[in-house]
PDB file with one MODEL, atoms N, CA, C and O in Angstrom:
MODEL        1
ATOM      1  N   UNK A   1     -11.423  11.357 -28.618  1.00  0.00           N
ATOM      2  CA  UNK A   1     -11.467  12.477 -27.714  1.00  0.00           C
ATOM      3  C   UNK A   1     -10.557  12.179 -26.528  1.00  0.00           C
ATOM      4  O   UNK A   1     -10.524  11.053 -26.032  1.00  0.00           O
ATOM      5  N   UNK A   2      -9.918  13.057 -26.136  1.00  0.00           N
ATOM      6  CA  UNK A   2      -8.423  13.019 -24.846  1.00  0.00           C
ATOM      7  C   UNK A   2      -9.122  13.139 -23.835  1.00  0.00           C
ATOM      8  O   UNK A   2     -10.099  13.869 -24.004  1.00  0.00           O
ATOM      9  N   UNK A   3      -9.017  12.747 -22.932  1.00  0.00           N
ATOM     10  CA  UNK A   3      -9.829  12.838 -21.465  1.00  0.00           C
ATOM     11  C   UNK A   3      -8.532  13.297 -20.292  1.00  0.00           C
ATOM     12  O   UNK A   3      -7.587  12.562 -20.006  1.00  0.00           O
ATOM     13  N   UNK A   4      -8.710  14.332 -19.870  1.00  0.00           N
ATOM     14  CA  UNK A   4      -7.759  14.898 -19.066  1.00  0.00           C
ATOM     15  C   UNK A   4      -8.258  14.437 -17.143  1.00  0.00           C
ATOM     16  O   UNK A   4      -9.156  15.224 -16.846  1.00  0.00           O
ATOM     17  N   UNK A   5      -8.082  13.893 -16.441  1.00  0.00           N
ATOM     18  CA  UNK A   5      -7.829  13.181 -15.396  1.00  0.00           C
ATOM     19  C   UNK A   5      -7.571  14.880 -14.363  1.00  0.00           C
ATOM     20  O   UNK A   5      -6.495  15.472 -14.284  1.00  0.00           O
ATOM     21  N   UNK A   6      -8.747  15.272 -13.773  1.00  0.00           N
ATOM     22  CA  UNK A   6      -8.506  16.172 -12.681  1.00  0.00           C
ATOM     23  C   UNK A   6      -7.529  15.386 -11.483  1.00  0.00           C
ATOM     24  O   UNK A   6      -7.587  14.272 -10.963  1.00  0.00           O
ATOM     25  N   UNK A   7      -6.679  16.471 -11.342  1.00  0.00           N
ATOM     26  CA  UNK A   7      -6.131  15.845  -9.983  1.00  0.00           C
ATOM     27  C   UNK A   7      -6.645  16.473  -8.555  1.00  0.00           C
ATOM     28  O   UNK A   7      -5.973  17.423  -8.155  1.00  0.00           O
ATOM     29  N   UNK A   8      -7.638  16.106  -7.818  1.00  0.00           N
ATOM     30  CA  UNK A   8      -8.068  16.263  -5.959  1.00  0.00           C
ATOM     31  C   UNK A   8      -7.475  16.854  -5.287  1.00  0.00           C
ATOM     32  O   UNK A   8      -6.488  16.146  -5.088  1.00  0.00           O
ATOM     33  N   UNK A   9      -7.362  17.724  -4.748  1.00  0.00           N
ATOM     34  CA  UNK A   9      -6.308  17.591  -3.100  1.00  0.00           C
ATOM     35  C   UNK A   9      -6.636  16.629  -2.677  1.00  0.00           C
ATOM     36  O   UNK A   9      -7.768  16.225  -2.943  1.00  0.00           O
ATOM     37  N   UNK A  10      -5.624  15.752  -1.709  1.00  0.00           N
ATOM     38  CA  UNK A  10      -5.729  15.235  -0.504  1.00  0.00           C
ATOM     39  C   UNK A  10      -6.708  13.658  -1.235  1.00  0.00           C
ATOM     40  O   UNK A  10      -7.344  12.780  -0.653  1.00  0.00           O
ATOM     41  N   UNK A  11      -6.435  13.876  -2.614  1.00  0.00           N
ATOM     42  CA  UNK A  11      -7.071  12.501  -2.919  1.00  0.00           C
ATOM     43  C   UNK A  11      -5.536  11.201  -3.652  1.00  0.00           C
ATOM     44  O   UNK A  11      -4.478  11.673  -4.067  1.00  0.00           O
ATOM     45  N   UNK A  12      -5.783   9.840  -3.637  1.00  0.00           N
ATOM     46  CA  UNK A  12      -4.775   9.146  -4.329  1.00  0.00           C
ATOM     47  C   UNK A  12      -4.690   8.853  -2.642  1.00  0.00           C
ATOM     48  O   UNK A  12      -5.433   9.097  -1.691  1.00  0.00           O
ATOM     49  N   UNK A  13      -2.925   7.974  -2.874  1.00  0.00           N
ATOM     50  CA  UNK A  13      -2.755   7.422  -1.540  1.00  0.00           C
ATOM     51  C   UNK A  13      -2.881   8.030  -0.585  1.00  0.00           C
ATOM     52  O   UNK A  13      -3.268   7.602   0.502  1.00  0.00           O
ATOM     53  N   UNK A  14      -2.550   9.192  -0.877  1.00  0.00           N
ATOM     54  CA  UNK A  14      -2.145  10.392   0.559  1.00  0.00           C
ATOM     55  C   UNK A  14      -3.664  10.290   1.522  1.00  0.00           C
ATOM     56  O   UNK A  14      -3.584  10.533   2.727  1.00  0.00           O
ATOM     57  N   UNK A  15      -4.606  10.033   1.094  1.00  0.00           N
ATOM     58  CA  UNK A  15      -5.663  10.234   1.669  1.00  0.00           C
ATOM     59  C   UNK A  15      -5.664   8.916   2.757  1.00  0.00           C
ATOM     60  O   UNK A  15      -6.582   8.776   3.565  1.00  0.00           O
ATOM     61  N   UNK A  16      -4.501   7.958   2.670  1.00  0.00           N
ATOM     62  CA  UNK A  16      -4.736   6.889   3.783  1.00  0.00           C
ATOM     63  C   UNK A  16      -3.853   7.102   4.424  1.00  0.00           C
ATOM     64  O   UNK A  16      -3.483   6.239   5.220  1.00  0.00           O
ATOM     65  N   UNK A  17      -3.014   8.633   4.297  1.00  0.00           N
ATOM     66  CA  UNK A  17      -2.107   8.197   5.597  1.00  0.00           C
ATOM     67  C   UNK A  17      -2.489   7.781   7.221  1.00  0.00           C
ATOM     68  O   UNK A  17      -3.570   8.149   7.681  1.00  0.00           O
ATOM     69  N   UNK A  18      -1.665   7.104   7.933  1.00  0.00           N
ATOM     70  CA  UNK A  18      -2.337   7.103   8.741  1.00  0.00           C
ATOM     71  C   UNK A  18      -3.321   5.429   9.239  1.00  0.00           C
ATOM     72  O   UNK A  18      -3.507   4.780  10.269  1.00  0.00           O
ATOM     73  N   UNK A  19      -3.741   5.341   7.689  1.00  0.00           N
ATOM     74  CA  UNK A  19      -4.160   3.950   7.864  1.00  0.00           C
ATOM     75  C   UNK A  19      -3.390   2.762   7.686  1.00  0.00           C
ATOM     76  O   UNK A  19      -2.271   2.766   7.174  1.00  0.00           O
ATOM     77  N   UNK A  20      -3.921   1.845   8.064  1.00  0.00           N
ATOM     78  CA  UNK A  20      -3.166   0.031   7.639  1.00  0.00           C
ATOM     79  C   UNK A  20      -3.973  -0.045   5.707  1.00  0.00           C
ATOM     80  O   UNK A  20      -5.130   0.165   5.343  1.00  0.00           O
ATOM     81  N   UNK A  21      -2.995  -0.347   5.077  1.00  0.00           N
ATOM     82  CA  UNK A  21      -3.428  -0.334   3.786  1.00  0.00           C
ATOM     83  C   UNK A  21      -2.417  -1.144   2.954  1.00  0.00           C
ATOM     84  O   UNK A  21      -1.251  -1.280   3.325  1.00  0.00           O
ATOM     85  N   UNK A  22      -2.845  -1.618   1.945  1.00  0.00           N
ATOM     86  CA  UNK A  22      -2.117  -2.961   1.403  1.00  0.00           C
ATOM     87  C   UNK A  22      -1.459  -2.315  -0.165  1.00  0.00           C
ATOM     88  O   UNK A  22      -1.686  -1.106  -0.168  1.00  0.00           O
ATOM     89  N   UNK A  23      -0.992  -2.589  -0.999  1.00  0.00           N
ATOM     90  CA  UNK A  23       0.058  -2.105  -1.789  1.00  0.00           C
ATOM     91  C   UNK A  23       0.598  -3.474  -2.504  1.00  0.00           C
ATOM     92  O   UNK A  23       1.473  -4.211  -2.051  1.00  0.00           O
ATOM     93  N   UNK A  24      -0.265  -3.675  -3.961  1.00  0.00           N
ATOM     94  CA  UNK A  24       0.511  -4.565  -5.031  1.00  0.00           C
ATOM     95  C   UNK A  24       1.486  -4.081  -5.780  1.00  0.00           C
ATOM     96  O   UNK A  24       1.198  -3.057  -6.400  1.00  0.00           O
ATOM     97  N   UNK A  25       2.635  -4.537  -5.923  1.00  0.00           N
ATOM     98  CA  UNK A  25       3.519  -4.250  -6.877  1.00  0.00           C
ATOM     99  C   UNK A  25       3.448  -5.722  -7.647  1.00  0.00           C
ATOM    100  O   UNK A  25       2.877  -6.781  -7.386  1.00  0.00           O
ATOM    101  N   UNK A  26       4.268  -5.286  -8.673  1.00  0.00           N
ATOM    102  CA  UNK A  26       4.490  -6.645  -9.786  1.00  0.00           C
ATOM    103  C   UNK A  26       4.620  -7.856  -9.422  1.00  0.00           C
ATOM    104  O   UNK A  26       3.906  -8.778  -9.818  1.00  0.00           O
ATOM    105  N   UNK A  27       6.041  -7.998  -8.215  1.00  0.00           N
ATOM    106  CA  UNK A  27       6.430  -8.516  -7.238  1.00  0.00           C
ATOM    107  C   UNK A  27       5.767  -9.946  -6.374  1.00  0.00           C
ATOM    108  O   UNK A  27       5.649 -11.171  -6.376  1.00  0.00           O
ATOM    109  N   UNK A  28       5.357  -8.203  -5.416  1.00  0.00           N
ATOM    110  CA  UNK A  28       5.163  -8.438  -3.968  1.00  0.00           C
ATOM    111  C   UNK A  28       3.707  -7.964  -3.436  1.00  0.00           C
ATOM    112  O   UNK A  28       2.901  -7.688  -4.324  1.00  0.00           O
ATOM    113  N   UNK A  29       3.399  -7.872  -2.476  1.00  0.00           N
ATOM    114  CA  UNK A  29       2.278  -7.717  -1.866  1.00  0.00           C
ATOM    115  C   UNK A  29       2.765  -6.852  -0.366  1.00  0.00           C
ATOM    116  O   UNK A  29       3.520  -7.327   0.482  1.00  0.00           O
ATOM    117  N   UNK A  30       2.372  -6.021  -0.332  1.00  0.00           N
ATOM    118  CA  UNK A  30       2.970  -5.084   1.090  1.00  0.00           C
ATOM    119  C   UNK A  30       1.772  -4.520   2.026  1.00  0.00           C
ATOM    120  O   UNK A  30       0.964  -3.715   1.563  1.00  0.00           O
ATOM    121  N   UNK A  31       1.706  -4.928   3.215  1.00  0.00           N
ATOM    122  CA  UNK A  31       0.923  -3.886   3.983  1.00  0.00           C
ATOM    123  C   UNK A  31       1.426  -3.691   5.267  1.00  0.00           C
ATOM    124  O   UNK A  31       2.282  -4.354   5.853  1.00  0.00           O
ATOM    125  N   UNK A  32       0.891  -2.846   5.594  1.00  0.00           N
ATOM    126  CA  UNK A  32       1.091  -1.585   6.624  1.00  0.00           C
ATOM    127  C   UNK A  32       0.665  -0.661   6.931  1.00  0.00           C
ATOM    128  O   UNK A  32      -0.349  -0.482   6.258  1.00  0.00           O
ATOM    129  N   UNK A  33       0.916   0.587   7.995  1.00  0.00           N
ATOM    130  CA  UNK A  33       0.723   1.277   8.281  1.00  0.00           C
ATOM    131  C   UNK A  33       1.191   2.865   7.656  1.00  0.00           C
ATOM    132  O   UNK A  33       2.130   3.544   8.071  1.00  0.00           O
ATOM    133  N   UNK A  34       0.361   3.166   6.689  1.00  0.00           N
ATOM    134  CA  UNK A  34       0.947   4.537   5.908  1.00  0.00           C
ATOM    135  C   UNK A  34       1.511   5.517   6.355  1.00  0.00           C
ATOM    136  O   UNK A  34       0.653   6.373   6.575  1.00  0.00           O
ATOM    137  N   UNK A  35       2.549   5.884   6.627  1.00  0.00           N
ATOM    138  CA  UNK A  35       3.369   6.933   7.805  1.00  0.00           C
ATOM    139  C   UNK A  35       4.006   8.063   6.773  1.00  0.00           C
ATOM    140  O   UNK A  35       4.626   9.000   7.276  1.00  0.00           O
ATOM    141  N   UNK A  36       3.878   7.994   5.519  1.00  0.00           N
ATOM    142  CA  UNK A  36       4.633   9.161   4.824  1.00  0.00           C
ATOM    143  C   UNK A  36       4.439   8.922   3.248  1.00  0.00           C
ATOM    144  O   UNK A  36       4.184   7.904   2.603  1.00  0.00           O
ATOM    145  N   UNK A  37       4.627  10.067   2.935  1.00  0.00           N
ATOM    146  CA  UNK A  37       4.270   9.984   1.475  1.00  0.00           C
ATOM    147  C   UNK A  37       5.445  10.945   0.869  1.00  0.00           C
ATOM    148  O   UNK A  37       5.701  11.971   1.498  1.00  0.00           O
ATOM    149  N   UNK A  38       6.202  10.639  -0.382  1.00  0.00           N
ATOM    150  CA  UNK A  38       6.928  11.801  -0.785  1.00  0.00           C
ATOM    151  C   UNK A  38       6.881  11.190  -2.399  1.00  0.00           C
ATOM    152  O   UNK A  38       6.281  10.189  -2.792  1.00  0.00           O
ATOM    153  N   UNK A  39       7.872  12.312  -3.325  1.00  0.00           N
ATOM    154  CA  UNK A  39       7.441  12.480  -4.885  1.00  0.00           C
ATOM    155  C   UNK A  39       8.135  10.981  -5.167  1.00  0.00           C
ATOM    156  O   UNK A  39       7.791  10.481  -6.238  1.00  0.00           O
ATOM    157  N   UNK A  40       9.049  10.210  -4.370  1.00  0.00           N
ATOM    158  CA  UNK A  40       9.276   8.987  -4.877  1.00  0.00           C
ATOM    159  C   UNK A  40       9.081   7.830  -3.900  1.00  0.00           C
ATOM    160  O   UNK A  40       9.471   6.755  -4.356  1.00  0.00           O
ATOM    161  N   UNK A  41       8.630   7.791  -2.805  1.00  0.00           N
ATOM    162  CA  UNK A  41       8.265   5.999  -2.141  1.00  0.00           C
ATOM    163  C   UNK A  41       7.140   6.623  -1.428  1.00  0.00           C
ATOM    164  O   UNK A  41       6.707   7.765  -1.584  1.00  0.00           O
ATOM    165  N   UNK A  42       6.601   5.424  -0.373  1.00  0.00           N
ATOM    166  CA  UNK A  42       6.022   5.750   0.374  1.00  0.00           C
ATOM    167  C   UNK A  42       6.539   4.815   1.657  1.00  0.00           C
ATOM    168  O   UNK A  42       7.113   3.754   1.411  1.00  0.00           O
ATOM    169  N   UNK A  43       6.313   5.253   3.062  1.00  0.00           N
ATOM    170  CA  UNK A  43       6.378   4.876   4.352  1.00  0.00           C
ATOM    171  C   UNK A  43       5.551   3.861   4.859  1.00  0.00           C
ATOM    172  O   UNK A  43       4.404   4.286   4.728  1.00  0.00           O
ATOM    173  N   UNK A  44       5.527   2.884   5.305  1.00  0.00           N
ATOM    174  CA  UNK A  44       5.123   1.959   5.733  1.00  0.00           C
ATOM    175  C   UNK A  44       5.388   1.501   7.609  1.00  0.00           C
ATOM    176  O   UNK A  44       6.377   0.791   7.791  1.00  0.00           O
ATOM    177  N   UNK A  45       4.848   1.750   8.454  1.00  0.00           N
ATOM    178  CA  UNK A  45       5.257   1.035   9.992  1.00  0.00           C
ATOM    179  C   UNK A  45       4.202  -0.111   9.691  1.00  0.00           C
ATOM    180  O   UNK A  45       3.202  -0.268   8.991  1.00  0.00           O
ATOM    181  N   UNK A  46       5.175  -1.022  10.842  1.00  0.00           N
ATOM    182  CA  UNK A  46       4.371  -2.111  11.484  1.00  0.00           C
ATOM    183  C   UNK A  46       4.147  -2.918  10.146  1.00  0.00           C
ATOM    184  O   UNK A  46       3.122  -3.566   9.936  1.00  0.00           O
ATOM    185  N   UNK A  47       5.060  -2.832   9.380  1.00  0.00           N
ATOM    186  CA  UNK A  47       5.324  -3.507   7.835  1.00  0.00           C
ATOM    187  C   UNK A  47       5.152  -5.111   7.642  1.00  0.00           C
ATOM    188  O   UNK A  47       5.384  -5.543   8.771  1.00  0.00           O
ATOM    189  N   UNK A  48       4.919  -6.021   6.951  1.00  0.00           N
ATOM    190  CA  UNK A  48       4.448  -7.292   6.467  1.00  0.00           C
ATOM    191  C   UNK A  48       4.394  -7.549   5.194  1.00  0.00           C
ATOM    192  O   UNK A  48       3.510  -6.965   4.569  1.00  0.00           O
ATOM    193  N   UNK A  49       5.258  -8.433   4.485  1.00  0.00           N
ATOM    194  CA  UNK A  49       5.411  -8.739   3.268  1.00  0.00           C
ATOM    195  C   UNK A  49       3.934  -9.677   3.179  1.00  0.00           C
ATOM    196  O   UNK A  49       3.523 -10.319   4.145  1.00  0.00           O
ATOM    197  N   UNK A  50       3.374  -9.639   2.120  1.00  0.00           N
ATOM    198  CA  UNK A  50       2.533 -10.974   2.264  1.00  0.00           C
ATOM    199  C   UNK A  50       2.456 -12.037   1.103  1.00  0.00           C
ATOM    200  O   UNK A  50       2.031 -11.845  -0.036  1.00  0.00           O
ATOM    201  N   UNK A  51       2.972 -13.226   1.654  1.00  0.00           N
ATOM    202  CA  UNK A  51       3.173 -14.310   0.339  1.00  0.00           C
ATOM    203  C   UNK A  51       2.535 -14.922   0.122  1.00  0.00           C
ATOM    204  O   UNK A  51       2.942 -15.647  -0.786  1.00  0.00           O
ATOM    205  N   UNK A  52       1.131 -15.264   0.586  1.00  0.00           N
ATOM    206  CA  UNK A  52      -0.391 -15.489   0.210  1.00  0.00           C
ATOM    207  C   UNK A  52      -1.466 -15.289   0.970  1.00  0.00           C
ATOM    208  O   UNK A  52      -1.521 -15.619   2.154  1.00  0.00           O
ATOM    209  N   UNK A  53      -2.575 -14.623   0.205  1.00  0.00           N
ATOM    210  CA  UNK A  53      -3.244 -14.264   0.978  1.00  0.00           C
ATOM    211  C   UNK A  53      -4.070 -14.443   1.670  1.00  0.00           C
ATOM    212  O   UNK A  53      -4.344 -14.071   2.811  1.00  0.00           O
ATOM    213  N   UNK A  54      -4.802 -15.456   0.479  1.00  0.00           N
ATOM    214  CA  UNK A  54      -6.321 -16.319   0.989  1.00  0.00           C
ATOM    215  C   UNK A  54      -7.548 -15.764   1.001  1.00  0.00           C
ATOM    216  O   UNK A  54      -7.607 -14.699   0.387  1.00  0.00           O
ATOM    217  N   UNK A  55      -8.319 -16.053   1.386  1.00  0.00           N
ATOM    218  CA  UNK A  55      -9.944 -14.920   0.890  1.00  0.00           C
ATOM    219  C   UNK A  55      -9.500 -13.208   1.530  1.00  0.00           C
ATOM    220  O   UNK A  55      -8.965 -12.731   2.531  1.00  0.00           O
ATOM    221  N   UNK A  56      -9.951 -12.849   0.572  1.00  0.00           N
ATOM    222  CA  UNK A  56      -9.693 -11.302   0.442  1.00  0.00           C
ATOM    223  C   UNK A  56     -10.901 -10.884   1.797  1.00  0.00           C
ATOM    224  O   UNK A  56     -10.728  -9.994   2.630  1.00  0.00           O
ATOM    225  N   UNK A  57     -11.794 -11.567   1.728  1.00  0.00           N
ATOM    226  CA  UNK A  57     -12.675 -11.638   2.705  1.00  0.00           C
ATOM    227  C   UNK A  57     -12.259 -11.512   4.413  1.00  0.00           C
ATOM    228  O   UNK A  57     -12.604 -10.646   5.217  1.00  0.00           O
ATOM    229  N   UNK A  58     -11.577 -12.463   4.571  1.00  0.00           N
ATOM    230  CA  UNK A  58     -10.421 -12.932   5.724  1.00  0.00           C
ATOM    231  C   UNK A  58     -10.249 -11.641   6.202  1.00  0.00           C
ATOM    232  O   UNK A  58     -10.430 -10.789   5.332  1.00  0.00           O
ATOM    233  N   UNK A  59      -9.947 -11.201   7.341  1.00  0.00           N
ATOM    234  CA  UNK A  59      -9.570 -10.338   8.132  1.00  0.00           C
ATOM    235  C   UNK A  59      -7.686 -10.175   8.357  1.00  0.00           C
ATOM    236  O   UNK A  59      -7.158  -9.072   8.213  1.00  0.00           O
ATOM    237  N   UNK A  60      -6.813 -11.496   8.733  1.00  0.00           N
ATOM    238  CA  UNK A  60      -5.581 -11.652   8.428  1.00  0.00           C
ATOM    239  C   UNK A  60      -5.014 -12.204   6.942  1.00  0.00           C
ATOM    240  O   UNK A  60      -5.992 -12.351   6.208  1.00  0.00           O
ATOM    241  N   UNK A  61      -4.342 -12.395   6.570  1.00  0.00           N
ATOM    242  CA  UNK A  61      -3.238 -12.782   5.861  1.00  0.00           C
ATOM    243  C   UNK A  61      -3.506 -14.207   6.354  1.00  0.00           C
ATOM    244  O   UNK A  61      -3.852 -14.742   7.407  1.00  0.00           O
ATOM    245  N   UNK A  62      -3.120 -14.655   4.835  1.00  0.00           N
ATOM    246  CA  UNK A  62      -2.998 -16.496   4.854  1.00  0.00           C
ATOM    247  C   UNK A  62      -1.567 -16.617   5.792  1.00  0.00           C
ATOM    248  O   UNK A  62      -1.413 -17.337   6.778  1.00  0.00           O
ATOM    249  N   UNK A  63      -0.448 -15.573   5.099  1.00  0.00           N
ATOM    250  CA  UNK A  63       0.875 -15.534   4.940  1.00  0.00           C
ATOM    251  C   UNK A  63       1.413 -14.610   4.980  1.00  0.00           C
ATOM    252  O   UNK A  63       1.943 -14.358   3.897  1.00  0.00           O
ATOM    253  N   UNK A  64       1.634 -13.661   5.962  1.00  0.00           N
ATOM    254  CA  UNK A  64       2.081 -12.056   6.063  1.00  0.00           C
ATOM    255  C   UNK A  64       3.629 -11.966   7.084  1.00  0.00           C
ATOM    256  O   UNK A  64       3.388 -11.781   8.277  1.00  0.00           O
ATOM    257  N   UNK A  65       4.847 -12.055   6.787  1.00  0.00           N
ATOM    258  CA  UNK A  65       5.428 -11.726   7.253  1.00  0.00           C
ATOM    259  C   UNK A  65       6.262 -10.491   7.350  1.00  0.00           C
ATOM    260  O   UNK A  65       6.741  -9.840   6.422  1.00  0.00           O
ATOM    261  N   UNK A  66       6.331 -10.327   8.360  1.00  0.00           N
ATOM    262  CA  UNK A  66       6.899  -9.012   9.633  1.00  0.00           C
ATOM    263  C   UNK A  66       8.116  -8.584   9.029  1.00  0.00           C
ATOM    264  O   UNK A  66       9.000  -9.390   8.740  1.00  0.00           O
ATOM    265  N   UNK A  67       8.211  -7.345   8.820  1.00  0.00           N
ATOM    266  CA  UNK A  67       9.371  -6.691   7.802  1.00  0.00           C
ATOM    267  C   UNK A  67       9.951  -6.123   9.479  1.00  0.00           C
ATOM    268  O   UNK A  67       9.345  -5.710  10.468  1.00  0.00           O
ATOM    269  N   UNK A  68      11.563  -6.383   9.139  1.00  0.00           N
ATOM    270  CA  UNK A  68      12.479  -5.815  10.278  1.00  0.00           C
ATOM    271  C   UNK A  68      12.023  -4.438  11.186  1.00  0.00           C
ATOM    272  O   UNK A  68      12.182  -4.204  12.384  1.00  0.00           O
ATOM    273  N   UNK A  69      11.354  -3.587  10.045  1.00  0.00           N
ATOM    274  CA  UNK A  69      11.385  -2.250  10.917  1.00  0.00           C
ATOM    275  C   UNK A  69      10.563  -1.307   9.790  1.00  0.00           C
ATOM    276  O   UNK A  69      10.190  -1.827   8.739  1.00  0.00           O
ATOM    277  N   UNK A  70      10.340  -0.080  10.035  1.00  0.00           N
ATOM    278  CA  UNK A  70       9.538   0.829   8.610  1.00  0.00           C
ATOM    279  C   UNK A  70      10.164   0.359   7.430  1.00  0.00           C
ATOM    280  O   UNK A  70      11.376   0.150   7.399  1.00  0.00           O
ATOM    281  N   UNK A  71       9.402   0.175   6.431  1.00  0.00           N
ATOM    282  CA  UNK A  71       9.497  -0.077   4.780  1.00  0.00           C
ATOM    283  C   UNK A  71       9.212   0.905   4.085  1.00  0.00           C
ATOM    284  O   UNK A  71       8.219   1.614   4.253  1.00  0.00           O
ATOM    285  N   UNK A  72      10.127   1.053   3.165  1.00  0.00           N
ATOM    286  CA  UNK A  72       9.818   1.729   2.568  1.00  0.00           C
ATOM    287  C   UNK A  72       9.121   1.220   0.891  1.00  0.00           C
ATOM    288  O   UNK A  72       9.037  -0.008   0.899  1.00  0.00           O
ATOM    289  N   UNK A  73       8.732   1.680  -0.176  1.00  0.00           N
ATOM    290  CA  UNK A  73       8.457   1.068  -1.383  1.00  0.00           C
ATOM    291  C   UNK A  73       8.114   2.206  -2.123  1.00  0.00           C
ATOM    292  O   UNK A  73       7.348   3.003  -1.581  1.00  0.00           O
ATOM    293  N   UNK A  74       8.542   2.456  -3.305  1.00  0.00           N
ATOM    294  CA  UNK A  74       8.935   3.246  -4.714  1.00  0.00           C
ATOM    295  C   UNK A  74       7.263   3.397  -5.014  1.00  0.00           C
ATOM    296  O   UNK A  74       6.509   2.452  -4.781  1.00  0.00           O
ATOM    297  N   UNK A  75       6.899   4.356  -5.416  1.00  0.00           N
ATOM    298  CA  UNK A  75       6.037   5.101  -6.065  1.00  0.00           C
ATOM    299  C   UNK A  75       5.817   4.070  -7.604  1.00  0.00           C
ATOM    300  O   UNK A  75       4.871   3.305  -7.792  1.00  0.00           O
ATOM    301  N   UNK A  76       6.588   4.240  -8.244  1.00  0.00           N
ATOM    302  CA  UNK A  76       7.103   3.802  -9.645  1.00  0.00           C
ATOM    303  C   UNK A  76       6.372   1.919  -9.562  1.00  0.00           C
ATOM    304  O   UNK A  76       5.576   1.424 -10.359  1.00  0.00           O
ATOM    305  N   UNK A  77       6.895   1.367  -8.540  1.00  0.00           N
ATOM    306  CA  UNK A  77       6.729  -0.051  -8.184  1.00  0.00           C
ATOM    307  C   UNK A  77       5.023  -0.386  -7.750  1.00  0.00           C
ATOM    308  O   UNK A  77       4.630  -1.432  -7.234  1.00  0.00           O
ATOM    309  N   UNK A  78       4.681   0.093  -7.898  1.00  0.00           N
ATOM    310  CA  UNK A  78       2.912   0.295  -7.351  1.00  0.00           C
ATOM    311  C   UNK A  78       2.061   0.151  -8.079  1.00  0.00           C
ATOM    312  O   UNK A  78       1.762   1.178  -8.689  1.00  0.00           O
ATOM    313  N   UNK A  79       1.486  -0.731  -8.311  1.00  0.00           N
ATOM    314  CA  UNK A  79       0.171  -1.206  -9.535  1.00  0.00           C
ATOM    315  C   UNK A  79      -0.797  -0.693  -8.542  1.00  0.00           C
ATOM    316  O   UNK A  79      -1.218   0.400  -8.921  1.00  0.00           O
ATOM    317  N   UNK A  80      -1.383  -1.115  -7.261  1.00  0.00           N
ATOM    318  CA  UNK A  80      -2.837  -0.764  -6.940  1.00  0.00           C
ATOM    319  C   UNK A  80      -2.496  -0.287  -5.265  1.00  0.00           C
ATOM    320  O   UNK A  80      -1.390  -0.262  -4.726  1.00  0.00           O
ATOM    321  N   UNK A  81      -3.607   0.012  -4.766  1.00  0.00           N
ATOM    322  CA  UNK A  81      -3.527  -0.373  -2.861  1.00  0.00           C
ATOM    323  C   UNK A  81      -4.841   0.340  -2.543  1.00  0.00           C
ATOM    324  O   UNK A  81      -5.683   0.946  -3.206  1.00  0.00           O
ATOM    325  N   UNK A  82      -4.691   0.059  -1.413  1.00  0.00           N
ATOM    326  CA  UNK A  82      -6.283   0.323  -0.843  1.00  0.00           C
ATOM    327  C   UNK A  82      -6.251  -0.078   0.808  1.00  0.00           C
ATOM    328  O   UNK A  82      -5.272  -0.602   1.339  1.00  0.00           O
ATOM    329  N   UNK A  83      -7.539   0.275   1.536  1.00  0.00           N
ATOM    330  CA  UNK A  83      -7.183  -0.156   2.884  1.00  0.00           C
ATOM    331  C   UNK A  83      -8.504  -1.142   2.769  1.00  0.00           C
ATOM    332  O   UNK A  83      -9.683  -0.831   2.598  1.00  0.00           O
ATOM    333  N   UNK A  84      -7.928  -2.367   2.915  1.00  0.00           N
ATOM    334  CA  UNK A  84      -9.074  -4.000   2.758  1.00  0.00           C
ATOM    335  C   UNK A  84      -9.552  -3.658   4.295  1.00  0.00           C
ATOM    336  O   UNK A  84      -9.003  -2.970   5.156  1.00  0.00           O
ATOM    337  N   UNK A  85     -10.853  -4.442   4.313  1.00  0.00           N
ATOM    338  CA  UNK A  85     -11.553  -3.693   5.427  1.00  0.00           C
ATOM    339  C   UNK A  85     -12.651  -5.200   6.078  1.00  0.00           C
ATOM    340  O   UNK A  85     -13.417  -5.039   7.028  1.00  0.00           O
TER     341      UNK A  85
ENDMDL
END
């Protein structure tokens, strides 16, 4: 049996704009501040690569460094994200 996936308004990432929220790709590890959403990346301020993390528990980053200026990152490139709390 096919299971068809309703799509929300205002549900999926879009619902954190606005927040600090973290973003796995294959990669990398990204968080930031959600500032925009469009049909191919999303916006990031106050950006931080993070190259380990350490207890998910933890409030900072083991290892989070400071991206030059807004980031951007591909839609396509995005396995999970969420705002860790």
């Amino acid at each position: 049996m096919k299971k068809i996936v309703e799509q929300v308004e205002g549900e999926g990432i879009i619902k954190f704009l606005g927040e600090r929220i973290t973003i796995f790709c294959a990669n990398y590890i990204y968080t930031g501040t959600l500032t925009d959403v469009n049909d191919d990346c999303v916006l990031l301020s106050d950006a931080a690569i993070v190259y380990e993390t350490g207890p998910f528990t933890d409030k900072v980053w083991k290892d989070a460094q400071k991206l030059p200026g807004p980031w951007y990152v591909a839609l396509a490139a995005i396995e999970s994200y969420g705002a860790l709390k």
